[in-house]
PDB file as gemmi writes it, atoms N, CA and C in Angstrom:
CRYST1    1.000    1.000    1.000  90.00  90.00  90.00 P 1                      
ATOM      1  N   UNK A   1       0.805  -1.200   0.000  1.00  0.00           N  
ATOM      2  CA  UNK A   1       0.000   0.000   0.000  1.00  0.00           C  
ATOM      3  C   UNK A   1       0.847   1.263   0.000  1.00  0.00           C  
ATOM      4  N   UNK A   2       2.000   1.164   0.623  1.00  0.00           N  
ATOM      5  CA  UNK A   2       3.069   1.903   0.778  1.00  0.00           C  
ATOM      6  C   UNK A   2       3.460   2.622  -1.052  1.00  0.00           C  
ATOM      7  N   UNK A   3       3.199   2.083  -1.823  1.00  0.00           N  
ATOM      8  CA  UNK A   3       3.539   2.557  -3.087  1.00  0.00           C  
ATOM      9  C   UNK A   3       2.524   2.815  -4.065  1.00  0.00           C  
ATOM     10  N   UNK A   4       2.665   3.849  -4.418  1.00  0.00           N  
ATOM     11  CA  UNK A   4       1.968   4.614  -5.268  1.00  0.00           C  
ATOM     12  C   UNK A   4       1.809   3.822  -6.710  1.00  0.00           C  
ATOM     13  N   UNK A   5       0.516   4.039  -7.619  1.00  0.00           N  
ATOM     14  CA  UNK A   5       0.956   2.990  -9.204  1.00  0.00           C  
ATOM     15  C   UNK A   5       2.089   3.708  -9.634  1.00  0.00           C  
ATOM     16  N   UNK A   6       2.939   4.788  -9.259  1.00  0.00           N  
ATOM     17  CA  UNK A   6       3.658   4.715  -9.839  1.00  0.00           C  
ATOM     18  C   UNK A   6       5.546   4.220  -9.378  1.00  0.00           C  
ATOM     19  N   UNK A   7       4.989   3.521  -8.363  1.00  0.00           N  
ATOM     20  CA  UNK A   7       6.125   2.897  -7.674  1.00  0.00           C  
ATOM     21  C   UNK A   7       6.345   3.945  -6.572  1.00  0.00           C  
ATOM     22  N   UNK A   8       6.271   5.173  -6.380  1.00  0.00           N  
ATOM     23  CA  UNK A   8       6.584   6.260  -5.727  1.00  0.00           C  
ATOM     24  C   UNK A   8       5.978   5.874  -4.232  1.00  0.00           C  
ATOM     25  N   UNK A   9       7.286   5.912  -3.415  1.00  0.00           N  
ATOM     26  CA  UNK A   9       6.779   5.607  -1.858  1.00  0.00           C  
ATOM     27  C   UNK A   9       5.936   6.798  -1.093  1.00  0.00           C  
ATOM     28  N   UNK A  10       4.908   6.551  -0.385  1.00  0.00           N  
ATOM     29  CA  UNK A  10       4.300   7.287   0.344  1.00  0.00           C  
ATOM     30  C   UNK A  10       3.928   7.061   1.619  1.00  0.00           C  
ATOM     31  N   UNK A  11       3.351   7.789   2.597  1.00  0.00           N  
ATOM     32  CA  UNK A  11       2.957   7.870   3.334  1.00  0.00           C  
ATOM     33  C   UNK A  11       1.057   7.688   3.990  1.00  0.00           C  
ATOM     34  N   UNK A  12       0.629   8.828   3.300  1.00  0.00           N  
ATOM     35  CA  UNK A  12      -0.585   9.428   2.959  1.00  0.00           C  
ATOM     36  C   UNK A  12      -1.070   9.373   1.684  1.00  0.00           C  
ATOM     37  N   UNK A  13      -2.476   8.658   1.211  1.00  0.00           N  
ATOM     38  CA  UNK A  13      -3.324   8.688   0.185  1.00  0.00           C  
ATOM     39  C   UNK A  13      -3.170  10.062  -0.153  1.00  0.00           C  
ATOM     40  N   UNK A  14      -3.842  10.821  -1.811  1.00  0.00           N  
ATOM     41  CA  UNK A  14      -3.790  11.961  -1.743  1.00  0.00           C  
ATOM     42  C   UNK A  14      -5.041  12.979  -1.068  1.00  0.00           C  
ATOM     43  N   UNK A  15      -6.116  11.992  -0.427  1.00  0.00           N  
ATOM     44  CA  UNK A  15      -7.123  12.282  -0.270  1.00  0.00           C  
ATOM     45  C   UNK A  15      -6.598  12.873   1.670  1.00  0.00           C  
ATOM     46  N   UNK A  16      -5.941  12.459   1.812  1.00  0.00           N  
ATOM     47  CA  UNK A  16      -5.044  12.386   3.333  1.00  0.00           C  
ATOM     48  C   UNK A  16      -4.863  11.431   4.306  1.00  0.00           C  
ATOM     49  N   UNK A  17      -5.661  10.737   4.113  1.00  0.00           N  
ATOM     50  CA  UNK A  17      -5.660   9.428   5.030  1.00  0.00           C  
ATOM     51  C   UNK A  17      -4.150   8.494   4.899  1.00  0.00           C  
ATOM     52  N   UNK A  18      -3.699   8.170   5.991  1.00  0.00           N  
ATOM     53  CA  UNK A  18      -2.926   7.478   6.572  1.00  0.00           C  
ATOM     54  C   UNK A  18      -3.257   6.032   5.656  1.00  0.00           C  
ATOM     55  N   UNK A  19      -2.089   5.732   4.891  1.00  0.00           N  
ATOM     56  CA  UNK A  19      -1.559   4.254   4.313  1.00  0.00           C  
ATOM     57  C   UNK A  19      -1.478   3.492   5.465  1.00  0.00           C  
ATOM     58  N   UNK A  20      -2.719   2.502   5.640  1.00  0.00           N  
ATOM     59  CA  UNK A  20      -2.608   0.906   6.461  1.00  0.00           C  
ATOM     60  C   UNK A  20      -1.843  -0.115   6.235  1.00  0.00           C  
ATOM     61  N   UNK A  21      -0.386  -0.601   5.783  1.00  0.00           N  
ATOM     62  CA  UNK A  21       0.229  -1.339   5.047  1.00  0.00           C  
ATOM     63  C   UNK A  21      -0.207  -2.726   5.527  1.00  0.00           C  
ATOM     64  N   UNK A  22      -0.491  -2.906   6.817  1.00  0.00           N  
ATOM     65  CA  UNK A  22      -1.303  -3.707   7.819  1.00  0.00           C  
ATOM     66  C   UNK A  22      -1.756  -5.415   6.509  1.00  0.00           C  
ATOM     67  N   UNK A  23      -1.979  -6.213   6.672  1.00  0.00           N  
ATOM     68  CA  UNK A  23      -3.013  -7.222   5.645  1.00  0.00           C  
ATOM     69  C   UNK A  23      -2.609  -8.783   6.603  1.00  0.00           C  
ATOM     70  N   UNK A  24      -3.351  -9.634   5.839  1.00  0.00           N  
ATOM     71  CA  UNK A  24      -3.024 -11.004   6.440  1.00  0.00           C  
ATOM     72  C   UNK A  24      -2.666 -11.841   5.020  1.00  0.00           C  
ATOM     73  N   UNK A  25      -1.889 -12.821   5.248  1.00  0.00           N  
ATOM     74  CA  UNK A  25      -1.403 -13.577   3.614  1.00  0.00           C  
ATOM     75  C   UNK A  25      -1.902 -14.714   4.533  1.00  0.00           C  
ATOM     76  N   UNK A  26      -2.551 -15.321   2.819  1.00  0.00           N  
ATOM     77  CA  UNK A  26      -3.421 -16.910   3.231  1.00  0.00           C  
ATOM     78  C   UNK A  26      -3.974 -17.217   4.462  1.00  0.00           C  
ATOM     79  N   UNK A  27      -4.320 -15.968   5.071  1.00  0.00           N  
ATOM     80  CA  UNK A  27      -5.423 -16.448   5.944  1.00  0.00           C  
ATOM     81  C   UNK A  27      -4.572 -16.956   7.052  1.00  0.00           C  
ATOM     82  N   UNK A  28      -3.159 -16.880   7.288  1.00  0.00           N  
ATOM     83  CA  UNK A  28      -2.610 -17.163   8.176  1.00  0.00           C  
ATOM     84  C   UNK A  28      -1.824 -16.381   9.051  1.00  0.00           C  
ATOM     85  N   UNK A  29      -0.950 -15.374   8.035  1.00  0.00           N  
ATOM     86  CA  UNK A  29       0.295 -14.796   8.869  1.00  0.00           C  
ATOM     87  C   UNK A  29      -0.180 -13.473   8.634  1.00  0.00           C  
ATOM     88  N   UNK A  30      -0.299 -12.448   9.875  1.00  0.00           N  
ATOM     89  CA  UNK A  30      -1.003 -11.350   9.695  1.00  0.00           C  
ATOM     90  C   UNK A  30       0.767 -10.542   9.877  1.00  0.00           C  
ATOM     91  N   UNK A  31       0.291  -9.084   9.477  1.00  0.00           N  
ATOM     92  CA  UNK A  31       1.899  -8.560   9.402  1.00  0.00           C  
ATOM     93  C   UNK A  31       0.934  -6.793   9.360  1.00  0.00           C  
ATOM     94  N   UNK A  32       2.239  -6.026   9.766  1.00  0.00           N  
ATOM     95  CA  UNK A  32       1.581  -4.476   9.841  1.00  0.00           C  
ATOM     96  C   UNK A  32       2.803  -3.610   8.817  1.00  0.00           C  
ATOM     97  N   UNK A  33       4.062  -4.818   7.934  1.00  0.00           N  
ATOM     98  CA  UNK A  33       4.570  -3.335   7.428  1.00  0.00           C  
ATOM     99  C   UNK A  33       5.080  -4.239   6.659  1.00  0.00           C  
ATOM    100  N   UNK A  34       5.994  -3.584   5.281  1.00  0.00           N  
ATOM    101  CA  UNK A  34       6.276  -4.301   4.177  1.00  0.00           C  
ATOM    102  C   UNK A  34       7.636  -5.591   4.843  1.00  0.00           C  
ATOM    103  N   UNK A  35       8.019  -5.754   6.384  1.00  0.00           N  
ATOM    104  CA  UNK A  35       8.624  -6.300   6.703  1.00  0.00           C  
ATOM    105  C   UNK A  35       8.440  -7.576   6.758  1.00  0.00           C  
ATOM    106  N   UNK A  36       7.383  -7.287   7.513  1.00  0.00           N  
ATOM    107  CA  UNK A  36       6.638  -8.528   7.975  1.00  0.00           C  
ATOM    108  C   UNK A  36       5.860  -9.529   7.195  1.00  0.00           C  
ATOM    109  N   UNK A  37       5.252  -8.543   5.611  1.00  0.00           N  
ATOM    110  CA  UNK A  37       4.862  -8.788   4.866  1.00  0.00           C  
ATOM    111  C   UNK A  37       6.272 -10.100   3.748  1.00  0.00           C  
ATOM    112  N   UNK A  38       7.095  -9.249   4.148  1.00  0.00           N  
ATOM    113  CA  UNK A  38       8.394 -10.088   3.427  1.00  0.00           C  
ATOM    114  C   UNK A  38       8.945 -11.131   4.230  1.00  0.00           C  
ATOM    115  N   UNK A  39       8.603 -11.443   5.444  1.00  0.00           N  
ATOM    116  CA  UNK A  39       8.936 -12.502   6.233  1.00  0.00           C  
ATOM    117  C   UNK A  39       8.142 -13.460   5.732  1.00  0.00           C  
ATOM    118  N   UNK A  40       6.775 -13.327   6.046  1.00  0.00           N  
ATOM    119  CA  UNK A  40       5.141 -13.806   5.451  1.00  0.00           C  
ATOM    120  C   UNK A  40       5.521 -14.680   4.225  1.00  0.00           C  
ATOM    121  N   UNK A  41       5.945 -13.998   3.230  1.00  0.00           N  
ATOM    122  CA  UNK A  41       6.052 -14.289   1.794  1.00  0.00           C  
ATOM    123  C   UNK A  41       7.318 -15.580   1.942  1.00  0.00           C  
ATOM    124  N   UNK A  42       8.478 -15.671   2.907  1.00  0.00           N  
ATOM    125  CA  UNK A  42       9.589 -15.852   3.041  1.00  0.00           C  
ATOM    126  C   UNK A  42       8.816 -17.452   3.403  1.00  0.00           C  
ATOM    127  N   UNK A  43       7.736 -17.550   4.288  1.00  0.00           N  
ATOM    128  CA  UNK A  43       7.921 -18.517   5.095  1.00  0.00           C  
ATOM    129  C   UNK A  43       6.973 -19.372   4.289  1.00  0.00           C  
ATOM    130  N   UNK A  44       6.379 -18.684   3.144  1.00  0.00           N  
ATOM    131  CA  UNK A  44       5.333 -19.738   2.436  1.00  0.00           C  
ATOM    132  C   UNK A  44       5.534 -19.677   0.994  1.00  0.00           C  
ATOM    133  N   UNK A  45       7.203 -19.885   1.141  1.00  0.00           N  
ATOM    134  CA  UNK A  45       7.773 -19.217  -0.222  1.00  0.00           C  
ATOM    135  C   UNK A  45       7.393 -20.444  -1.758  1.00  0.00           C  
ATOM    136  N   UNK A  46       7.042 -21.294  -1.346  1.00  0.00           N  
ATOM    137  CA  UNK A  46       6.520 -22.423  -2.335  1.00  0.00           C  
ATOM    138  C   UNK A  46       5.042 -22.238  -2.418  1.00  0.00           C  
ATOM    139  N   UNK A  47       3.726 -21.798  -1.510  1.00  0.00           N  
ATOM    140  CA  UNK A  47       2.685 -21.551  -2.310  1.00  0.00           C  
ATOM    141  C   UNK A  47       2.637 -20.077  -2.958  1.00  0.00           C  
ATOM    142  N   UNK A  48       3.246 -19.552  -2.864  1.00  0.00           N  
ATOM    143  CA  UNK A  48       3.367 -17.814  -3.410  1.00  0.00           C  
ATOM    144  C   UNK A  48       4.108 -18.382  -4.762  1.00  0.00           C  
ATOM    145  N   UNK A  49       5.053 -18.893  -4.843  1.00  0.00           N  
ATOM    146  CA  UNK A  49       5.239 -20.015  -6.177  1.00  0.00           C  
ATOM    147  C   UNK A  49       4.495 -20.355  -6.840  1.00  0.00           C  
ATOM    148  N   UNK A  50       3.788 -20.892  -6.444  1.00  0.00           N  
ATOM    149  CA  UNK A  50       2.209 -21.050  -6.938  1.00  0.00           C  
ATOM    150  C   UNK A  50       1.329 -20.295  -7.651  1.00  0.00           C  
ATOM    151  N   UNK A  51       1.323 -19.551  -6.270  1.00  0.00           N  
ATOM    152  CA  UNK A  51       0.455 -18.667  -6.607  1.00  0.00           C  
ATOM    153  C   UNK A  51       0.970 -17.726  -8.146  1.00  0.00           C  
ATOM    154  N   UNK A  52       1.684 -17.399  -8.543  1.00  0.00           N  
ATOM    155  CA  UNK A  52       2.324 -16.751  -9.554  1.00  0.00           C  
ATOM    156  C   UNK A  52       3.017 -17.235 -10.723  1.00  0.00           C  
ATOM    157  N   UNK A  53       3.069 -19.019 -10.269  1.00  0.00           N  
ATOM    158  CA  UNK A  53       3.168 -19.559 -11.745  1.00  0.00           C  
ATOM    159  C   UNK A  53       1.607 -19.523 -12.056  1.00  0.00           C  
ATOM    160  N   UNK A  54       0.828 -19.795 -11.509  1.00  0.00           N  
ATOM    161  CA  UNK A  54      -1.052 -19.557 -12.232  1.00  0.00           C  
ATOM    162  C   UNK A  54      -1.112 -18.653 -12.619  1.00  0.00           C  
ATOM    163  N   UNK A  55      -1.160 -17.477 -12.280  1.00  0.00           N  
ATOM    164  CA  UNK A  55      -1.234 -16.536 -12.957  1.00  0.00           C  
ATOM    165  C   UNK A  55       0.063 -15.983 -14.010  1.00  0.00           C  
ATOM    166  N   UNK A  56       1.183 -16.566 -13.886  1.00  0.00           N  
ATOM    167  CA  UNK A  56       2.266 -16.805 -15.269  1.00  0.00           C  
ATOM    168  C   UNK A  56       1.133 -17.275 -16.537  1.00  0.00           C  
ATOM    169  N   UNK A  57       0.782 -18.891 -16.396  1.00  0.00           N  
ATOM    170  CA  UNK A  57       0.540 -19.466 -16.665  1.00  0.00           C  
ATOM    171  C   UNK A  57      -0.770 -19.058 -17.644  1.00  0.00           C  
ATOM    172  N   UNK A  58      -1.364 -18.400 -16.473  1.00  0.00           N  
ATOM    173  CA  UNK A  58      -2.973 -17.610 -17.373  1.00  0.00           C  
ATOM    174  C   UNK A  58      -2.518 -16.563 -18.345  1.00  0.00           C  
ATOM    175  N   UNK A  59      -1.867 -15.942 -18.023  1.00  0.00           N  
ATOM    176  CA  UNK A  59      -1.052 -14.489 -18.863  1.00  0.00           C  
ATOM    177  C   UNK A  59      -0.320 -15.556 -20.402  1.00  0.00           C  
ATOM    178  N   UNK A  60       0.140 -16.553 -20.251  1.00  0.00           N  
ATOM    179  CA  UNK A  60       0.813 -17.140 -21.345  1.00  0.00           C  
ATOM    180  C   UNK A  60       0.404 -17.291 -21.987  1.00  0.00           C  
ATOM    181  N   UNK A  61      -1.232 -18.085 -21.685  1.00  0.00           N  
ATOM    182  CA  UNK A  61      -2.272 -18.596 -22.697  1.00  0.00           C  
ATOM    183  C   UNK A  61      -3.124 -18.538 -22.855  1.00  0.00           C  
ATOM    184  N   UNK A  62      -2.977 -16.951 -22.606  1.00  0.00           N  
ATOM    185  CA  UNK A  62      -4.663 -16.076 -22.532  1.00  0.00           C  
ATOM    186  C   UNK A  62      -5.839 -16.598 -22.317  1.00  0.00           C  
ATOM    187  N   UNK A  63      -5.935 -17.807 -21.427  1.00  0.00           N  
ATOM    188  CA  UNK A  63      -6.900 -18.390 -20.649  1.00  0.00           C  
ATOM    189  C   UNK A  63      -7.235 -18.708 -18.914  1.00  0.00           C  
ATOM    190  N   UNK A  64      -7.995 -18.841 -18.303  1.00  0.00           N  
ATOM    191  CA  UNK A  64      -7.554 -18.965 -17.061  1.00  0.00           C  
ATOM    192  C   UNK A  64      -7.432 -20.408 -17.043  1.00  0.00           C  
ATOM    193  N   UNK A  65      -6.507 -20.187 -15.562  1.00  0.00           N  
ATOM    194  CA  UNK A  65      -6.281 -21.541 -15.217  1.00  0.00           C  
ATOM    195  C   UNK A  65      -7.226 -22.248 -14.513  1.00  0.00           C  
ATOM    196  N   UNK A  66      -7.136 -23.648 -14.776  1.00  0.00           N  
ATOM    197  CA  UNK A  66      -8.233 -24.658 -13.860  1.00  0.00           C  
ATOM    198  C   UNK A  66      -7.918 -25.542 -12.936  1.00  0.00           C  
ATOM    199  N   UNK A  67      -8.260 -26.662 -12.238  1.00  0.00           N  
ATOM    200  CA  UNK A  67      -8.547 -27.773 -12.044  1.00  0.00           C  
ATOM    201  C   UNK A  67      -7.152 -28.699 -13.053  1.00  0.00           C  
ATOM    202  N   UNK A  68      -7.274 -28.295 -13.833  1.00  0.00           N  
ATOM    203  CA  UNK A  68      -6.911 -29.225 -14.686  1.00  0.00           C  
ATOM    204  C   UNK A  68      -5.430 -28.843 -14.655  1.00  0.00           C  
ATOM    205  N   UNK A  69      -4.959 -27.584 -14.525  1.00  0.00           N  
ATOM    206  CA  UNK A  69      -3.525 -26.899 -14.789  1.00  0.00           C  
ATOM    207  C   UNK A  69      -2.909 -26.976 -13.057  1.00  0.00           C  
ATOM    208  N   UNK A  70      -3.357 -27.920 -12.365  1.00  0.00           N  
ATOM    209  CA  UNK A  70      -2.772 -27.974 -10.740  1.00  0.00           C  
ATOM    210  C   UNK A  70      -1.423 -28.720 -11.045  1.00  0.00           C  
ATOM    211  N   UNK A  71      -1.342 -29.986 -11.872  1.00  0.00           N  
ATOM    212  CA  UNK A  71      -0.693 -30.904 -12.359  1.00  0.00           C  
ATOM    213  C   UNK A  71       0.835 -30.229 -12.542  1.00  0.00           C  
ATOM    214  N   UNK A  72       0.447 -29.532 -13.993  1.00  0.00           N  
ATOM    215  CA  UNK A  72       1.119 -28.572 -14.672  1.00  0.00           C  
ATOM    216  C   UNK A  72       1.819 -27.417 -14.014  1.00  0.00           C  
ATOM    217  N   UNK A  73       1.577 -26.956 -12.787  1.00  0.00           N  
ATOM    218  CA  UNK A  73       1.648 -25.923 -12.130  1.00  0.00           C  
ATOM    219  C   UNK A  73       2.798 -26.282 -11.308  1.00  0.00           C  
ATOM    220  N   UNK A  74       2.171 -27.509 -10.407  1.00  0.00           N  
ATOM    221  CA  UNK A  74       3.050 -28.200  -9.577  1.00  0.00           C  
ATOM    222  C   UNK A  74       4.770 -28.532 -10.002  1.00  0.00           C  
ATOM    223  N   UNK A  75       4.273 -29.209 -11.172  1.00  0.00           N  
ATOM    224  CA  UNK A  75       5.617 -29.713 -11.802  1.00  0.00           C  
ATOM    225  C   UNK A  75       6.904 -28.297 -12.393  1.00  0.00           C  
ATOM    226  N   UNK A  76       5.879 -27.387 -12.824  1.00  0.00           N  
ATOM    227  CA  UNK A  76       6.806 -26.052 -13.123  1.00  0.00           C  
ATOM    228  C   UNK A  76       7.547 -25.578 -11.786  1.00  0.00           C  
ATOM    229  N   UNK A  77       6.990 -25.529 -10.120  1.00  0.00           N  
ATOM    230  CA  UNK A  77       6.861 -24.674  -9.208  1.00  0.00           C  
ATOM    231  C   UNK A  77       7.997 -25.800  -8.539  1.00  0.00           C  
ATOM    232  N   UNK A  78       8.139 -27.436  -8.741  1.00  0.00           N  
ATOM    233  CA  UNK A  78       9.089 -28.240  -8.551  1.00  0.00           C  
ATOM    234  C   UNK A  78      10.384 -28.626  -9.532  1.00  0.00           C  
ATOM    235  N   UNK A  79      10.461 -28.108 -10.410  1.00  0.00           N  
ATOM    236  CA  UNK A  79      11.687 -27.791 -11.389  1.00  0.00           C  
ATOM    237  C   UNK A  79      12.446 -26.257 -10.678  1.00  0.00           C  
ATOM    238  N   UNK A  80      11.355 -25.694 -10.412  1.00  0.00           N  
ATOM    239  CA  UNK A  80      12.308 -23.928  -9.685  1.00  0.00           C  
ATOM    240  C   UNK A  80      12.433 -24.637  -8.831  1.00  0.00           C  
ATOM    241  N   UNK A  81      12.045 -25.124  -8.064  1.00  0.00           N  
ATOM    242  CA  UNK A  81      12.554 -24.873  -6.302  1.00  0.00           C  
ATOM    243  C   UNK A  81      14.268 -25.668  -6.049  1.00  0.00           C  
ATOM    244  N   UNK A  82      14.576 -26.352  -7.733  1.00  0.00           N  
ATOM    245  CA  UNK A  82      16.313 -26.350  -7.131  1.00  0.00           C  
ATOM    246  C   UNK A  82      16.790 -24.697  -6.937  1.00  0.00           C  
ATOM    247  N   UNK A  83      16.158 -23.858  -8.328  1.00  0.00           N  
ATOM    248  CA  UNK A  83      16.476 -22.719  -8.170  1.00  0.00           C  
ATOM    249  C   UNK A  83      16.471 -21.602  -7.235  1.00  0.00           C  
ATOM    250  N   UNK A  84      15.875 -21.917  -6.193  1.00  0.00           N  
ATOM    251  CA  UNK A  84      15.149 -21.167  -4.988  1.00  0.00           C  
ATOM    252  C   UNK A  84      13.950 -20.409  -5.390  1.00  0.00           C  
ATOM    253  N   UNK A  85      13.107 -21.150  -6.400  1.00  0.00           N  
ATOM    254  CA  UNK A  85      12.000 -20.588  -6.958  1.00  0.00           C  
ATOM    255  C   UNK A  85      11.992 -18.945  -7.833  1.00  0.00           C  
ATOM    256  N   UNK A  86      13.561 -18.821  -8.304  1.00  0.00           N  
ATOM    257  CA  UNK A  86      13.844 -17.550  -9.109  1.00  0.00           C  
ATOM    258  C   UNK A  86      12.421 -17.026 -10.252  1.00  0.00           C  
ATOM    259  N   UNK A  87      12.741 -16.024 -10.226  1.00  0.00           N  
ATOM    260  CA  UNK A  87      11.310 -15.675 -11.096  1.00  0.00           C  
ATOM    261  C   UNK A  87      11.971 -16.073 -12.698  1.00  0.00           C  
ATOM    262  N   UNK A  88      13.174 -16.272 -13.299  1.00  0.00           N  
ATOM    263  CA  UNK A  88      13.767 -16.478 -14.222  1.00  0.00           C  
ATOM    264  C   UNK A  88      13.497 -17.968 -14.539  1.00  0.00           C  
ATOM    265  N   UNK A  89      13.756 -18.665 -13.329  1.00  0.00           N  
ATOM    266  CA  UNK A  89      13.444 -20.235 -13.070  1.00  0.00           C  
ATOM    267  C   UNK A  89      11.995 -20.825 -13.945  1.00  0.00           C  
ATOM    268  N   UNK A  90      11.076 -19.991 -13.132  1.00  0.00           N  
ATOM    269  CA  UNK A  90       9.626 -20.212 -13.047  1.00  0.00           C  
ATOM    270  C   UNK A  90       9.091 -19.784 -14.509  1.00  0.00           C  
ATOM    271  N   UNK A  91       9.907 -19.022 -15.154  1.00  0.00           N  
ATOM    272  CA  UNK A  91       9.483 -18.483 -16.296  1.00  0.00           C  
ATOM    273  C   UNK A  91      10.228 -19.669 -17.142  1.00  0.00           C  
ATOM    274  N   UNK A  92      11.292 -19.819 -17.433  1.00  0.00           N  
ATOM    275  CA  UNK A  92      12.145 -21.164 -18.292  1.00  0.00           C  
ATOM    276  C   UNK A  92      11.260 -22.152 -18.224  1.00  0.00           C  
ATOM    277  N   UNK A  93      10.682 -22.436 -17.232  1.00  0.00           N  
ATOM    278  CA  UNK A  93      10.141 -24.139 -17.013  1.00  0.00           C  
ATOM    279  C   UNK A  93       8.845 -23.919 -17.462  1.00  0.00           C  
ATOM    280  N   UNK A  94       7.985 -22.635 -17.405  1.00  0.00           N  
ATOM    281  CA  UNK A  94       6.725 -22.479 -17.842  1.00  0.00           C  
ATOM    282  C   UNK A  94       6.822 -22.515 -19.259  1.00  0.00           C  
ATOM    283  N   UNK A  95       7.825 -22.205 -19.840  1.00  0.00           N  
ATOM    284  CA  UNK A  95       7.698 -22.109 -21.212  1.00  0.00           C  
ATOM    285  C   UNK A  95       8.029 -23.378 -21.848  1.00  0.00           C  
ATOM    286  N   UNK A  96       8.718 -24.194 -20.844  1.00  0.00           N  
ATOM    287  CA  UNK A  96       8.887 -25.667 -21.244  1.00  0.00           C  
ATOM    288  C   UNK A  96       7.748 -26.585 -21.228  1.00  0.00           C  
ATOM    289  N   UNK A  97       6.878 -26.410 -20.599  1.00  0.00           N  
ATOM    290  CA  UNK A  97       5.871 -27.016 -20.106  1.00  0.00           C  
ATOM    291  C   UNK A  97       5.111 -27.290 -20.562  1.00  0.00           C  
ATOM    292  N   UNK A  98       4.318 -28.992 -20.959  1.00  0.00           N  
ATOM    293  CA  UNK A  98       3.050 -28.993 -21.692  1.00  0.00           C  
ATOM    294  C   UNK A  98       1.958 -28.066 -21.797  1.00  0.00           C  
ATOM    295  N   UNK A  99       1.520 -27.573 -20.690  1.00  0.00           N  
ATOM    296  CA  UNK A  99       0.469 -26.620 -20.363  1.00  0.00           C  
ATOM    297  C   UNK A  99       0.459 -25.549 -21.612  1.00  0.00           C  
ATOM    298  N   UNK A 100       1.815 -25.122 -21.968  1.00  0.00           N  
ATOM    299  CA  UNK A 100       2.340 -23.885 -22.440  1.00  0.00           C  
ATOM    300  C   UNK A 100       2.031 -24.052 -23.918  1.00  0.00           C  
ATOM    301  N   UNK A 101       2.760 -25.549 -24.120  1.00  0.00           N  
ATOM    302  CA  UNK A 101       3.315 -25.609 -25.231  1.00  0.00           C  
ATOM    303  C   UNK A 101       2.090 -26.109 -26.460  1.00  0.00           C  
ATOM    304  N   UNK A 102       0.866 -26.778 -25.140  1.00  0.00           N  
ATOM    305  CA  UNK A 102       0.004 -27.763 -26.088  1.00  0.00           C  
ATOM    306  C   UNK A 102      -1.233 -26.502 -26.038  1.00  0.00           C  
TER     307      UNK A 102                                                      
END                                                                             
């Protein structure tokens, strides 16, 4: 919340209200600042993997993903994780990938 669309850090909305950076990830790890938020991300660093090869995945093939692309997902999100799940990783293996390719 801390950043503006244009990347520009702030403080205050322009309306004046005080930025809440505050949120909870998956319903589990609640956090109040982009710190905690990066610990959060740190400790569930394989479904956030996930979470962003699907939506890789939807962006590739201008369809959404299903049911059916868990398979596909998995196997991309377990080829990165020798890589430490690099976003370079996740992108190579998506493009390798039946999902992608068929």
């Amino acid at each position: 919340e801390n950043y503006d669309a244009a990347g520009i850090w702030r403080n205050n909305y322009d309306n004046g209200r005080v930025v809440d950076p505050s949120g909870e990830l998956f319903a589990r790890h609640t956090f109040s600042n982009i710190i905690e938020f990066k610990e959060a991300l740190l400790i569930e660093k394989r479904r956030f993997a996930e979470a962003v090869t699907s939506h890789l995945l939807s962006f590739a093939t201008a369809r959404r993903t299903s049911v059916s692309d868990k398979t596909s997902i998995g196997q991309i999100v377990d080829a990165a994780e020798a890589d430490d799940y690099r976003f370079h990783s996740l992108i190579h293996h998506l493009i390798q990938s039946e999902a992608f390719r068929r």
